[in-house]
Backbone as JSON Lines, residues from 0, in Angstrom:
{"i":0,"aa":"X","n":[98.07,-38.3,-7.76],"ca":[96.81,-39.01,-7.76],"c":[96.04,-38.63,-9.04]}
{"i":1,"aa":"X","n":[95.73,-39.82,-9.56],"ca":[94.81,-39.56,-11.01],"c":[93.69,-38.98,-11.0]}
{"i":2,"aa":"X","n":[92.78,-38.23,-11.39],"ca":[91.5,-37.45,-11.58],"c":[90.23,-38.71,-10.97]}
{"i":3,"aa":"X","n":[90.67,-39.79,-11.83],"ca":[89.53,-41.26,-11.13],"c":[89.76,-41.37,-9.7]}
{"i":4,"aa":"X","n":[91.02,-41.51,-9.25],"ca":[91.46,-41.56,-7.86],"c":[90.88,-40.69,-6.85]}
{"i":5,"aa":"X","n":[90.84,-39.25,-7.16],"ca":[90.27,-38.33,-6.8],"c":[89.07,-38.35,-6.55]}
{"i":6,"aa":"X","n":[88.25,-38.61,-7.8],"ca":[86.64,-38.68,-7.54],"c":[86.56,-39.95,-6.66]}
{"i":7,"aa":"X","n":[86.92,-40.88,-6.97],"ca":[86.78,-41.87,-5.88],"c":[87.2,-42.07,-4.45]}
{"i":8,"aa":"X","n":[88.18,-41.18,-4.01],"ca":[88.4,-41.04,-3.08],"c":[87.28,-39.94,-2.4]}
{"i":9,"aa":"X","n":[87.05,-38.76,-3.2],"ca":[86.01,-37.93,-3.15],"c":[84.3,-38.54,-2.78]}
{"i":10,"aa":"X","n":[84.02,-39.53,-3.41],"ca":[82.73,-40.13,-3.74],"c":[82.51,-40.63,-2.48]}
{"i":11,"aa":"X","n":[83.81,-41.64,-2.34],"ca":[83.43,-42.35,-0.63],"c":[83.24,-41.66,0.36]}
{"i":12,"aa":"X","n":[84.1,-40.16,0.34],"ca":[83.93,-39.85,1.88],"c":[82.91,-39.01,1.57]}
{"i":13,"aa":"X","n":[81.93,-38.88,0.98],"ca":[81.16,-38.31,0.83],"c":[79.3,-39.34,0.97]}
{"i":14,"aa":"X","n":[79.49,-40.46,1.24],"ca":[78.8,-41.66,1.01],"c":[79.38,-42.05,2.77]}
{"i":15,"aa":"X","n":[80.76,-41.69,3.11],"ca":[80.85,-41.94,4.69],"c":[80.08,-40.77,5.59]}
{"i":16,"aa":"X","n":[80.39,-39.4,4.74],"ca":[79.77,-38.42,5.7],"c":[77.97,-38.73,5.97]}
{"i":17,"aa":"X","n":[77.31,-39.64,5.38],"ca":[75.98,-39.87,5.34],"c":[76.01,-40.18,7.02]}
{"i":18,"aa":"X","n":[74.78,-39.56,7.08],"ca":[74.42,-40.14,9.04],"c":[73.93,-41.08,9.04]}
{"i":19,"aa":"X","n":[73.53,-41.7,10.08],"ca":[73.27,-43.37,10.34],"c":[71.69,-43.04,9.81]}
{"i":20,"aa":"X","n":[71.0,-42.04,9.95],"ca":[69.84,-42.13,9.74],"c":[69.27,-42.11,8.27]}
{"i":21,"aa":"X","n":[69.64,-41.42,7.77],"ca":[69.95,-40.71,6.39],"c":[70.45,-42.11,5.83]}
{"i":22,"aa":"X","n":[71.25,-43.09,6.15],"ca":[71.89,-44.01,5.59],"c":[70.79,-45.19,5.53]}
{"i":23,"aa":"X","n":[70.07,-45.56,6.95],"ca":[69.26,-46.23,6.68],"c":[67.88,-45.81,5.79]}
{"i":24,"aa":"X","n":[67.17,-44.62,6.16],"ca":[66.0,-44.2,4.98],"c":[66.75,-44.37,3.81]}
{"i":25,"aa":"X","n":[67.64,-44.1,3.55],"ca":[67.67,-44.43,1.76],"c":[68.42,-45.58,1.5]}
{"i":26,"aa":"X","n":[68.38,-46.67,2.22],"ca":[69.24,-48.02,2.09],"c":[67.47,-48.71,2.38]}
{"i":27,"aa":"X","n":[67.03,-48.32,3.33],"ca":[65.23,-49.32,3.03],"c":[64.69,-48.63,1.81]}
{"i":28,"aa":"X","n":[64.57,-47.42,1.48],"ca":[63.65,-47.04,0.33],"c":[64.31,-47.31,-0.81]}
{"i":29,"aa":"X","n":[65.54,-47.74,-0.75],"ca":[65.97,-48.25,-2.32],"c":[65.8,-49.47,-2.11]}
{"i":30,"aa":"X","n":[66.0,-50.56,-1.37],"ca":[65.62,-52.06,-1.46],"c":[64.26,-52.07,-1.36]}
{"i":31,"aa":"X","n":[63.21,-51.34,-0.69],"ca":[61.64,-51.14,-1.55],"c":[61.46,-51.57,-3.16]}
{"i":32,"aa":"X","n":[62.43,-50.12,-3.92],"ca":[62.3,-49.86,-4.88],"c":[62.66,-51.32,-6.19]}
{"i":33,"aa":"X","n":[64.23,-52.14,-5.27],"ca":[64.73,-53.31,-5.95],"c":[63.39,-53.99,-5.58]}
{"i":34,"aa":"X","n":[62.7,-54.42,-4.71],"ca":[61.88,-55.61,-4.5],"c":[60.59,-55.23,-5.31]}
{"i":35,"aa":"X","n":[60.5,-54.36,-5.66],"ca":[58.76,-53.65,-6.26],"c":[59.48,-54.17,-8.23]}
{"i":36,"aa":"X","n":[60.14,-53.89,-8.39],"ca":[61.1,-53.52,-9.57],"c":[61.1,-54.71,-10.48]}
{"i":37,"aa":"X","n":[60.02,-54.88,-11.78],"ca":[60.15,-56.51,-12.6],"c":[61.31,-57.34,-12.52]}
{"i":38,"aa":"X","n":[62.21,-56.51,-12.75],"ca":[63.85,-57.28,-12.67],"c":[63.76,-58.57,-11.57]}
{"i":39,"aa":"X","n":[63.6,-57.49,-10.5],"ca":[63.88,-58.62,-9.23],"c":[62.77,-59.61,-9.16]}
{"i":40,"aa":"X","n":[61.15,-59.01,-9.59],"ca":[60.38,-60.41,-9.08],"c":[60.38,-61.06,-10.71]}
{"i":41,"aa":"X","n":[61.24,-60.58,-11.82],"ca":[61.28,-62.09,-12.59],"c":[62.31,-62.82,-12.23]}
{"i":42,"aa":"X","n":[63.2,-62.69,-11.51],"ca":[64.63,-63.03,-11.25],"c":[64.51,-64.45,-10.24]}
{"i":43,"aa":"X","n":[65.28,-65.16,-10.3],"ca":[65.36,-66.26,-9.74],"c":[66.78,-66.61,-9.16]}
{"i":44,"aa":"X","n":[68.16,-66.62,-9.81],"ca":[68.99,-66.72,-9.28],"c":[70.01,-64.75,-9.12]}
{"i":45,"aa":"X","n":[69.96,-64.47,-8.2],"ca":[70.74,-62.97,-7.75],"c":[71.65,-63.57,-7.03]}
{"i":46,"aa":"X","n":[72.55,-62.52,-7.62],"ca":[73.98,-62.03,-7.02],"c":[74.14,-60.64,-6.16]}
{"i":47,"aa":"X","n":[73.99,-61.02,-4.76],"ca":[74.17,-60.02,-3.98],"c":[76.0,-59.58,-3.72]}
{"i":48,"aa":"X","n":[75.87,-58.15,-3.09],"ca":[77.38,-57.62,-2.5],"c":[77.2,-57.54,-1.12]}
{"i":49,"aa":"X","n":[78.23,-57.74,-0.28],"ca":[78.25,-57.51,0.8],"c":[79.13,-56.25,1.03]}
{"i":50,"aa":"X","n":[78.13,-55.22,1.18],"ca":[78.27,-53.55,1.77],"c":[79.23,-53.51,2.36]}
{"i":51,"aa":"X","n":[80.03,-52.37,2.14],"ca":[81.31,-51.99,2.84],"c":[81.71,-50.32,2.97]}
{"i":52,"aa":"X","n":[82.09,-49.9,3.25],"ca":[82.39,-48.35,3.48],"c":[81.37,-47.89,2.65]}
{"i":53,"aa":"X","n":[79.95,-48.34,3.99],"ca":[78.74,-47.55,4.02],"c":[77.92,-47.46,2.63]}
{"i":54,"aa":"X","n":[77.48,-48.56,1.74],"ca":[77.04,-48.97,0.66],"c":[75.75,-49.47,0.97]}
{"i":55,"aa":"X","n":[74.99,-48.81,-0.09],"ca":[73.24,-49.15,0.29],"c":[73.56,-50.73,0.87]}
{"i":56,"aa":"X","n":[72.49,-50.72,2.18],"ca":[72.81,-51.91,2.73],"c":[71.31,-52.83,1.95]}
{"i":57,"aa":"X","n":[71.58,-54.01,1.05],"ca":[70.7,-54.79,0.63],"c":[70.71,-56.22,1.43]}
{"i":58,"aa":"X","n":[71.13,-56.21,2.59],"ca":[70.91,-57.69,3.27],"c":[69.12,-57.94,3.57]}
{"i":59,"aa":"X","n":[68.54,-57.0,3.81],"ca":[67.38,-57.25,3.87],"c":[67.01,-57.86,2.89]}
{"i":60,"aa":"X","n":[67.43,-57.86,1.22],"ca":[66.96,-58.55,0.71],"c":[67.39,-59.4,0.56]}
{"i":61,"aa":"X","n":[68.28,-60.03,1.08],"ca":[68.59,-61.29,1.08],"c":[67.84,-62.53,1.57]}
{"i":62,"aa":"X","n":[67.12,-61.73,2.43],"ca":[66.23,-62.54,3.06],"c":[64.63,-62.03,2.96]}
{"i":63,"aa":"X","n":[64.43,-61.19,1.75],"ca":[63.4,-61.38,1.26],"c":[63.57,-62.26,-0.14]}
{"i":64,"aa":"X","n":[64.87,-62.62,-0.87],"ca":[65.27,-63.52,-1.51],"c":[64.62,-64.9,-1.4]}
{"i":65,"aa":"X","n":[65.14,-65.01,-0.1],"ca":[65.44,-66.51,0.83],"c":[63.77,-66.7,0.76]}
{"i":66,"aa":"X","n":[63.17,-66.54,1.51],"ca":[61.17,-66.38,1.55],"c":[60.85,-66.32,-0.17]}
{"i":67,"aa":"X","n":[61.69,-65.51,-0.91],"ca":[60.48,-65.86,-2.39],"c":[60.84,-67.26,-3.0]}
{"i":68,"aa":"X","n":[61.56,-67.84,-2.31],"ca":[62.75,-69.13,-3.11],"c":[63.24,-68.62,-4.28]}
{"i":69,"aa":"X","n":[63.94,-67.71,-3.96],"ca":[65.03,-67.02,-5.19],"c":[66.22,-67.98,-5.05]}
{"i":70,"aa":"X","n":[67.3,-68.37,-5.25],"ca":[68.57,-68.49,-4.95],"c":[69.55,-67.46,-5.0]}
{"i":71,"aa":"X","n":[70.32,-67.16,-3.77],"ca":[71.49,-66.18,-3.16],"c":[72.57,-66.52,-3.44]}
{"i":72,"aa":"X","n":[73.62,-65.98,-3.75],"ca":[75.02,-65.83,-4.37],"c":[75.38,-64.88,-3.7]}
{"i":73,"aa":"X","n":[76.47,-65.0,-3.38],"ca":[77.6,-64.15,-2.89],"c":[78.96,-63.71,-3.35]}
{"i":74,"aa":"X","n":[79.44,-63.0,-3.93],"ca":[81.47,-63.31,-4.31],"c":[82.28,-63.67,-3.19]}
{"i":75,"aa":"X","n":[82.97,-64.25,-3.77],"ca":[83.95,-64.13,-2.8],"c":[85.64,-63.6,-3.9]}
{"i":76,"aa":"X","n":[86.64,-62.69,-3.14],"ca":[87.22,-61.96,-3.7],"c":[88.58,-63.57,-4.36]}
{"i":77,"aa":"X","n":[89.27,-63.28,-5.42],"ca":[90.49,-64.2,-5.0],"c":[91.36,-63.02,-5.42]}
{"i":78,"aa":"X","n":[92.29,-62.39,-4.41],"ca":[93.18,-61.59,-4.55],"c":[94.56,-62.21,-5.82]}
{"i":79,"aa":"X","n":[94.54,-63.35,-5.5],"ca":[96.02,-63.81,-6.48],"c":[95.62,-63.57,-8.05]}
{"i":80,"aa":"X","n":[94.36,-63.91,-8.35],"ca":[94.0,-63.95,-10.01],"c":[92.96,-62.62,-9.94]}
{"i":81,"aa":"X","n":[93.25,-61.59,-8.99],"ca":[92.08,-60.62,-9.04],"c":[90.68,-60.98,-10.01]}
{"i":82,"aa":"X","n":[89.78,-62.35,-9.3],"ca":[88.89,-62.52,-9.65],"c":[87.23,-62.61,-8.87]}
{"i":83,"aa":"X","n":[86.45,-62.59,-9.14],"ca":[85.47,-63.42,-8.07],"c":[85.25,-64.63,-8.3]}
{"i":84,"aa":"X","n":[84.97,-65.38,-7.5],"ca":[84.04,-66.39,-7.19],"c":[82.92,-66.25,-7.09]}
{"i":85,"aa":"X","n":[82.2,-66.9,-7.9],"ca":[80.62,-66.7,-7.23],"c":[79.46,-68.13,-5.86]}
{"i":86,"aa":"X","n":[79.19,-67.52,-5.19],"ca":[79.07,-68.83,-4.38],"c":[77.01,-68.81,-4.05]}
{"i":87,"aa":"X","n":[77.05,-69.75,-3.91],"ca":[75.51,-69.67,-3.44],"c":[75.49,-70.18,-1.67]}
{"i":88,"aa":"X","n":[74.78,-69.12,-1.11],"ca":[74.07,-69.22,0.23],"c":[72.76,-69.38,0.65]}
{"i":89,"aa":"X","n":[72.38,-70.19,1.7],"ca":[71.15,-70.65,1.94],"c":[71.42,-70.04,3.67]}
{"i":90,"aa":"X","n":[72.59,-69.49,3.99],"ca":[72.25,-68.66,5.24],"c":[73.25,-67.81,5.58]}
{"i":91,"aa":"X","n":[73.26,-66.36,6.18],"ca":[74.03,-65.58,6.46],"c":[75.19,-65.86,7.17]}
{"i":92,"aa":"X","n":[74.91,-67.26,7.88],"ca":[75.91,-67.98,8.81],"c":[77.05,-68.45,8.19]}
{"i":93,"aa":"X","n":[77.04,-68.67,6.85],"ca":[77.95,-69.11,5.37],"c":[78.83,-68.01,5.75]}
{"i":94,"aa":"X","n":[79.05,-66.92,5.71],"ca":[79.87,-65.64,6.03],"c":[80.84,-65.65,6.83]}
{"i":95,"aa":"X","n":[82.14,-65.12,6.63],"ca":[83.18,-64.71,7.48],"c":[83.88,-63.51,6.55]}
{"i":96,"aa":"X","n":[84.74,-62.7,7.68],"ca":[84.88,-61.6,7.16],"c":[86.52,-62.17,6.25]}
{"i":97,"aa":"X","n":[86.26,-61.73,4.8],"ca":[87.96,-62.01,4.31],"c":[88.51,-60.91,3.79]}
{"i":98,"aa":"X","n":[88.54,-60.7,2.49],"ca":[89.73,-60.19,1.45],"c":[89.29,-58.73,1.9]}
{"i":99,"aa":"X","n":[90.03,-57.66,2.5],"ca":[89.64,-56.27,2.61],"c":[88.6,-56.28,3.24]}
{"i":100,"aa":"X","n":[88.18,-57.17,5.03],"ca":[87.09,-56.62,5.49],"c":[85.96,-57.28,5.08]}
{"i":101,"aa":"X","n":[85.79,-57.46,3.96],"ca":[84.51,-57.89,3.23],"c":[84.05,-59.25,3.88]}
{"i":102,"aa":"X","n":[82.81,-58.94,4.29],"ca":[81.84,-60.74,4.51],"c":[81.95,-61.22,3.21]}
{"i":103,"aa":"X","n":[82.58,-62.62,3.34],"ca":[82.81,-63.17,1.91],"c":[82.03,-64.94,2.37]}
{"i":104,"aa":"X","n":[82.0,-65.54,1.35],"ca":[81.22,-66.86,1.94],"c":[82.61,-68.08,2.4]}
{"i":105,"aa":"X","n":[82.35,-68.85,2.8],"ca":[83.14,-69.82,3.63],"c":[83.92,-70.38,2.43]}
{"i":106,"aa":"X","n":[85.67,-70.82,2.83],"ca":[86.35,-71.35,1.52],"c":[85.94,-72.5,1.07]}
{"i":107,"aa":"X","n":[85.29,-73.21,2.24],"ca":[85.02,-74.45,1.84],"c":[83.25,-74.52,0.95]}
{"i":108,"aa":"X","n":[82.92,-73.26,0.5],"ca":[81.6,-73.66,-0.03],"c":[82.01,-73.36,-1.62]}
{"i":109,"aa":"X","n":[81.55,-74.53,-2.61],"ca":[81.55,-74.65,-3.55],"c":[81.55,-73.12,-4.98]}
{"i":110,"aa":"X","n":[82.04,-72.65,-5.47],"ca":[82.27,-71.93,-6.39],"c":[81.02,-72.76,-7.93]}
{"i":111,"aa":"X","n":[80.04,-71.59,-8.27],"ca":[79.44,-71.79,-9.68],"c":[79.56,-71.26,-10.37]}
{"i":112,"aa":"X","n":[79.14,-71.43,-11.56],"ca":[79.3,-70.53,-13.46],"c":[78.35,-69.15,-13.14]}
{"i":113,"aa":"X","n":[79.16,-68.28,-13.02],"ca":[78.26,-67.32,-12.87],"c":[77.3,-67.03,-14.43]}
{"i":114,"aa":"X","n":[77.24,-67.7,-15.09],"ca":[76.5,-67.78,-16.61],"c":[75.39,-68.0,-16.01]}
{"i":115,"aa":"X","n":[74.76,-68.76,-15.18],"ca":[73.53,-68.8,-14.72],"c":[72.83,-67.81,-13.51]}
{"i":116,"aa":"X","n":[73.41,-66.73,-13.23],"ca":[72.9,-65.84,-12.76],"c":[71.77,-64.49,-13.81]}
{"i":117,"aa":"X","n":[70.33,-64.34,-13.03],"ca":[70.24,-63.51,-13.89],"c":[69.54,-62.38,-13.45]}
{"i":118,"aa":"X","n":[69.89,-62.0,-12.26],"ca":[69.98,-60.51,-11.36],"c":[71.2,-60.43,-10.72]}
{"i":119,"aa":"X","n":[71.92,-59.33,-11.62],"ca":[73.69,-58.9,-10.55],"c":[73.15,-57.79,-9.94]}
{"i":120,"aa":"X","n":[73.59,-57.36,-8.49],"ca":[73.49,-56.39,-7.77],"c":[75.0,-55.82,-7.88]}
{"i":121,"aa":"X","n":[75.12,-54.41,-7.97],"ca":[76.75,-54.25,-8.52],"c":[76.99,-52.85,-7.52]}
{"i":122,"aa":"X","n":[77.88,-53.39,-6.34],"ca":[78.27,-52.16,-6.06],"c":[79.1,-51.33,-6.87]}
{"i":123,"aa":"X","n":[79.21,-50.2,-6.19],"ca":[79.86,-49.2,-7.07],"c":[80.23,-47.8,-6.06]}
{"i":124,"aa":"X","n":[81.13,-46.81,-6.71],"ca":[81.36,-45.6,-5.6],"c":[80.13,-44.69,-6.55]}
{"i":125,"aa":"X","n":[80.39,-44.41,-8.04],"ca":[79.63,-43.6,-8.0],"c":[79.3,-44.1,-10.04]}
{"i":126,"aa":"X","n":[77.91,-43.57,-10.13],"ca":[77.25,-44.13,-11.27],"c":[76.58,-43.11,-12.27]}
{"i":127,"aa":"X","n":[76.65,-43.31,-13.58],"ca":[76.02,-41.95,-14.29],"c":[74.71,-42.56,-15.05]}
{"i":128,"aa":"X","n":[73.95,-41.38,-16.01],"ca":[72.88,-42.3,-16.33],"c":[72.99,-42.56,-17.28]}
{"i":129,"aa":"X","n":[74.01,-42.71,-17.77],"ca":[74.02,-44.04,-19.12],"c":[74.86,-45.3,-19.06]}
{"i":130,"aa":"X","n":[74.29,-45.19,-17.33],"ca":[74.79,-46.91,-16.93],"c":[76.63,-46.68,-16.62]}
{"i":131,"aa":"X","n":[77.08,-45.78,-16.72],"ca":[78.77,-45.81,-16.18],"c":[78.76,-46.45,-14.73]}
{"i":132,"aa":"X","n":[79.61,-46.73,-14.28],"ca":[80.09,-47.09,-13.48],"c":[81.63,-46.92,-12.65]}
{"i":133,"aa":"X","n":[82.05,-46.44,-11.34],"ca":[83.11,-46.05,-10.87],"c":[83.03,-47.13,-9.69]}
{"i":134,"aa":"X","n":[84.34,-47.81,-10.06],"ca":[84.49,-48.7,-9.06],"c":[85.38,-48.32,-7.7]}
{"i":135,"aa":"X","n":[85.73,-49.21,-7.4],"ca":[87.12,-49.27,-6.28],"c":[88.81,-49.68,-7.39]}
{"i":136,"aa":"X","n":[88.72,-49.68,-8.32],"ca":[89.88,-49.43,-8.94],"c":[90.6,-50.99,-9.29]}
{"i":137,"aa":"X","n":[90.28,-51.93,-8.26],"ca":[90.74,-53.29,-9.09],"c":[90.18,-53.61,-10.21]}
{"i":138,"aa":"X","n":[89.27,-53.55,-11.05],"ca":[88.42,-54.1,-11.84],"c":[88.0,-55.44,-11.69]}
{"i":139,"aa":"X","n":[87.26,-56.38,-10.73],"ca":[86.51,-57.25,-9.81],"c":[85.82,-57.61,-10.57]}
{"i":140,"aa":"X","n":[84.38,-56.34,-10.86],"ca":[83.45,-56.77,-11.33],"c":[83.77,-56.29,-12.67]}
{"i":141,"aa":"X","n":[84.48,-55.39,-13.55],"ca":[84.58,-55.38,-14.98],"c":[84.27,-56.97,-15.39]}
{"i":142,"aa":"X","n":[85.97,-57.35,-14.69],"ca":[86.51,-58.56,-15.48],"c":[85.03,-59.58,-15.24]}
{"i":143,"aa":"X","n":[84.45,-59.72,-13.96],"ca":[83.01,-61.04,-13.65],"c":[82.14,-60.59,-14.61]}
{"i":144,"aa":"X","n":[81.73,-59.09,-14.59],"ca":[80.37,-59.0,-15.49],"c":[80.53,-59.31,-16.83]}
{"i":145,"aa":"X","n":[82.06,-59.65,-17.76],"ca":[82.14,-59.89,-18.6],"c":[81.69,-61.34,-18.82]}
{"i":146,"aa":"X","n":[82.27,-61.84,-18.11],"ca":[81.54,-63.87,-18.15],"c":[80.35,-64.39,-17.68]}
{"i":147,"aa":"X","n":[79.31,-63.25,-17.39],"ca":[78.3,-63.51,-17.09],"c":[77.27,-63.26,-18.67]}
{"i":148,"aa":"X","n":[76.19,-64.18,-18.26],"ca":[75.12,-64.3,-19.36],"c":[74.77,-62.8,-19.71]}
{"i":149,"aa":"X","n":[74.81,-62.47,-20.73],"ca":[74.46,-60.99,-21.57],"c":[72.92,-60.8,-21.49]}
{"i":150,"aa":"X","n":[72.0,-61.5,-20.75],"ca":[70.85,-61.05,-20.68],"c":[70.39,-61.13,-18.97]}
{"i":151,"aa":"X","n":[71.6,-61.67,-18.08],"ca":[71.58,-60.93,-16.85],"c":[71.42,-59.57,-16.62]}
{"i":152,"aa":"X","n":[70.99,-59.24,-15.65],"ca":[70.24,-57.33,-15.81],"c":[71.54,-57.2,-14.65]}
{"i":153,"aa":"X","n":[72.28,-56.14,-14.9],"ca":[73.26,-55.67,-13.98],"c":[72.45,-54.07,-13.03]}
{"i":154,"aa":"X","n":[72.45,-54.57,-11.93],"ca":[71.68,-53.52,-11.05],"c":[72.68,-52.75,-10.11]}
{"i":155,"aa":"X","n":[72.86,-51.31,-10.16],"ca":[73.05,-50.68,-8.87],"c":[72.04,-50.17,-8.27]}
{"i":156,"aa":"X","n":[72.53,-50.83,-6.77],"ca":[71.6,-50.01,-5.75],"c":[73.25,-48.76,-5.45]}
{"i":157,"aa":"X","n":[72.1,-47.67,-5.21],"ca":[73.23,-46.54,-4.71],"c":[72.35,-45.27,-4.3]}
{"i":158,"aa":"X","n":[73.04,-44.33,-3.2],"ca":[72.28,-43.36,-2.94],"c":[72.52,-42.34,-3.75]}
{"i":159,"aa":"X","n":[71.37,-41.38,-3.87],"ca":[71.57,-40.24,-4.72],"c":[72.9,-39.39,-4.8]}
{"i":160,"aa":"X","n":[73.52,-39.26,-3.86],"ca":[74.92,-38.72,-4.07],"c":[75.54,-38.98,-4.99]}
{"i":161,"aa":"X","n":[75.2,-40.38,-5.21],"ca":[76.77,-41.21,-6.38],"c":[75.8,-41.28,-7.25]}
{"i":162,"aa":"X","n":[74.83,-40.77,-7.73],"ca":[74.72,-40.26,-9.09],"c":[74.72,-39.31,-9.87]}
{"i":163,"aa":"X","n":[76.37,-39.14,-10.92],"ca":[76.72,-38.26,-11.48],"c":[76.13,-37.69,-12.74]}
{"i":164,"aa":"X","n":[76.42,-36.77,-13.74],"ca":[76.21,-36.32,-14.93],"c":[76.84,-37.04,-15.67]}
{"i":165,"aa":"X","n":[78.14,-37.7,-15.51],"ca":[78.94,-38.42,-16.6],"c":[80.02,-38.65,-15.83]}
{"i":166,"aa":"X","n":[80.23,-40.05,-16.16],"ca":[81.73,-40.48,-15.69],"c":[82.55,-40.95,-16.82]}
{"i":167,"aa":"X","n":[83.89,-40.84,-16.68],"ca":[84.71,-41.18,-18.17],"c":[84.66,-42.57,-18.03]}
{"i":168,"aa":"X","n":[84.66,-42.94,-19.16],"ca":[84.73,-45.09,-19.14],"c":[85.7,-45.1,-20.04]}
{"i":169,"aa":"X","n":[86.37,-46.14,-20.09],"ca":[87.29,-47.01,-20.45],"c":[86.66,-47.74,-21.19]}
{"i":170,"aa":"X","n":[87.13,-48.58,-22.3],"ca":[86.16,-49.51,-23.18],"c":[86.32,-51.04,-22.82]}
{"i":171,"aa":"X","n":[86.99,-51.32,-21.51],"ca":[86.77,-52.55,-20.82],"c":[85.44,-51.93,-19.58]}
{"i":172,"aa":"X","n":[85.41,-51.31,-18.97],"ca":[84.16,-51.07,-18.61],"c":[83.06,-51.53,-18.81]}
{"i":173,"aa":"X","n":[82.54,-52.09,-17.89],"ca":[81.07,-52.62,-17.96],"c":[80.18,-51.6,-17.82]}
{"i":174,"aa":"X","n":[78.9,-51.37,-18.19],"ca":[77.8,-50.63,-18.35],"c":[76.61,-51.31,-17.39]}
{"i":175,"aa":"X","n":[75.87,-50.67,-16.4],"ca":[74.62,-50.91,-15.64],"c":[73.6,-51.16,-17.09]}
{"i":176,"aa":"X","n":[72.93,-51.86,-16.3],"ca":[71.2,-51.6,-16.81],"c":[70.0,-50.88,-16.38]}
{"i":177,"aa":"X","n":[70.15,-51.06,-14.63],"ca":[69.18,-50.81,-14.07],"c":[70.19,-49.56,-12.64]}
{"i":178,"aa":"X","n":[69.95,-48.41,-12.62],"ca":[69.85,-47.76,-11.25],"c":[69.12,-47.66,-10.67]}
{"i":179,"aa":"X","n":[69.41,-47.48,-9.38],"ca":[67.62,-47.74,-8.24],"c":[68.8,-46.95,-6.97]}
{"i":180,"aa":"X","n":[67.84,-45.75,-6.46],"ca":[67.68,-45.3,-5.72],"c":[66.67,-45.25,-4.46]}
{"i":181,"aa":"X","n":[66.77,-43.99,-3.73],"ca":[65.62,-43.94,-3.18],"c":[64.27,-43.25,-3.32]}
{"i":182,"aa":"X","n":[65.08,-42.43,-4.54],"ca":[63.53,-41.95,-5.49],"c":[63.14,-41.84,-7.11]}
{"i":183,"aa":"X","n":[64.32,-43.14,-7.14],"ca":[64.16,-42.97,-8.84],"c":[64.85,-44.09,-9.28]}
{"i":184,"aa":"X","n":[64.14,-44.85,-10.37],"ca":[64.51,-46.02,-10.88],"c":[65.36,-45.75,-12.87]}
{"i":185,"aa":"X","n":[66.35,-45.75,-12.93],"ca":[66.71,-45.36,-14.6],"c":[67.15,-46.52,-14.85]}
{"i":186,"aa":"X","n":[66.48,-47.09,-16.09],"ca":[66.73,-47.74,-16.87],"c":[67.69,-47.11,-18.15]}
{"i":187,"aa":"X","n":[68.82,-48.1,-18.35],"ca":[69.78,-47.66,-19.18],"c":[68.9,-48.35,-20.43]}
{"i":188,"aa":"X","n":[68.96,-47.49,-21.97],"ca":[68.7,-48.31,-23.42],"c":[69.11,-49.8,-23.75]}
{"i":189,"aa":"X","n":[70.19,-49.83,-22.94],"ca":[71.15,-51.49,-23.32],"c":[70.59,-52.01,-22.74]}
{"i":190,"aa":"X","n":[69.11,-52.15,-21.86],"ca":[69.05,-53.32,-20.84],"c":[68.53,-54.45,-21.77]}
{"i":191,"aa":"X","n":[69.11,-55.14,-21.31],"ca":[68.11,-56.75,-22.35],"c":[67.15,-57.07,-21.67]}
């Protein structure tokens, strides 16, 4: 097992050992922090994740989205071209569970240019503060955040655990802009 493998295998069960309680206080006080946060109230079209092995849960804002008339996006995974889709939702009911578990949106709802998104919410296992990023190891969102508009703000929500001193990057690696916790907001230098 590779050293990345390790920490990432490390990161999650360490993000699973969180208690239900502990999971929710810092999954509401970081979506506080996204909804208070210029990013989100200049933002108009966001790209949400649907949480999985215990990932700040942001559905609440989905539907504080929905009430500001933001427009909602969702991925959906395509395992054959390891790509996303990006889809827009107008209700949680759009959802079924697909690729690995994941609530993904319905096959039959239309796929858009993710070029017109301009708040990404980016999960992640674990994040440093000059915007690194440690994924789940397919590269999903490397390869999406590359075809997205360069003045989209790429956001992790994540709990304080998964933020490290430094993670090694790769020079296909995408870089955050914005981290948001539950007690601290870092802005990376690159944000546009």
């Amino acid at each position: 097992m590779t050293a990345k493998a390790q920490l990432r295998q490390m990161m999650i069960l360490q993000r699973l050992a969180l208690s239900e309680q502990e999971h929710a206080i810092q999954s509401i006080a970081t979506c506080q922090r996204i909804k208070n946060h210029r990013a989100w109230l200049g933002a108009h079209s966001i790209l949400f994740y649907m949480p999985i092995k215990r990932e700040v849960s942001i559905e609440p804002l989905m539907q504080e989205a929905w009430n500001a008339g933001k427009d909602v996006f969702v991925p959906r995974c395509l395992p054959d071209s390891r790509e996303l889709k990006i889809v827009k939702l107008i209700s949680l009911d759009q959802l079924i569970t697909g690729t690995w578990g994941i609530r993904e949106p319905l096959e039959t709802l239309p796929g858009v240019d993710p070029y017109i998104l301009d708040l990404i919410l980016v999960p992640g296992v674990a994040f440093d503060r000059k915007g690194g990023r440690l994924g789940y190891g397919g590269g999903y969102y490397d390869r999406f955040l590359a075809k997205c508009h360069p003045n989209a703000i790429r956001l992790a929500p994540h709990f304080r655990l998964q933020l490290l001193p430094e993670l090694d990057q790769c020079r296909h690696d995408q870089l955050m802009h914005l981290l948001v916790n539950d007690t601290c907001e870092i802005e990376i230098k690159s944000c546009p």
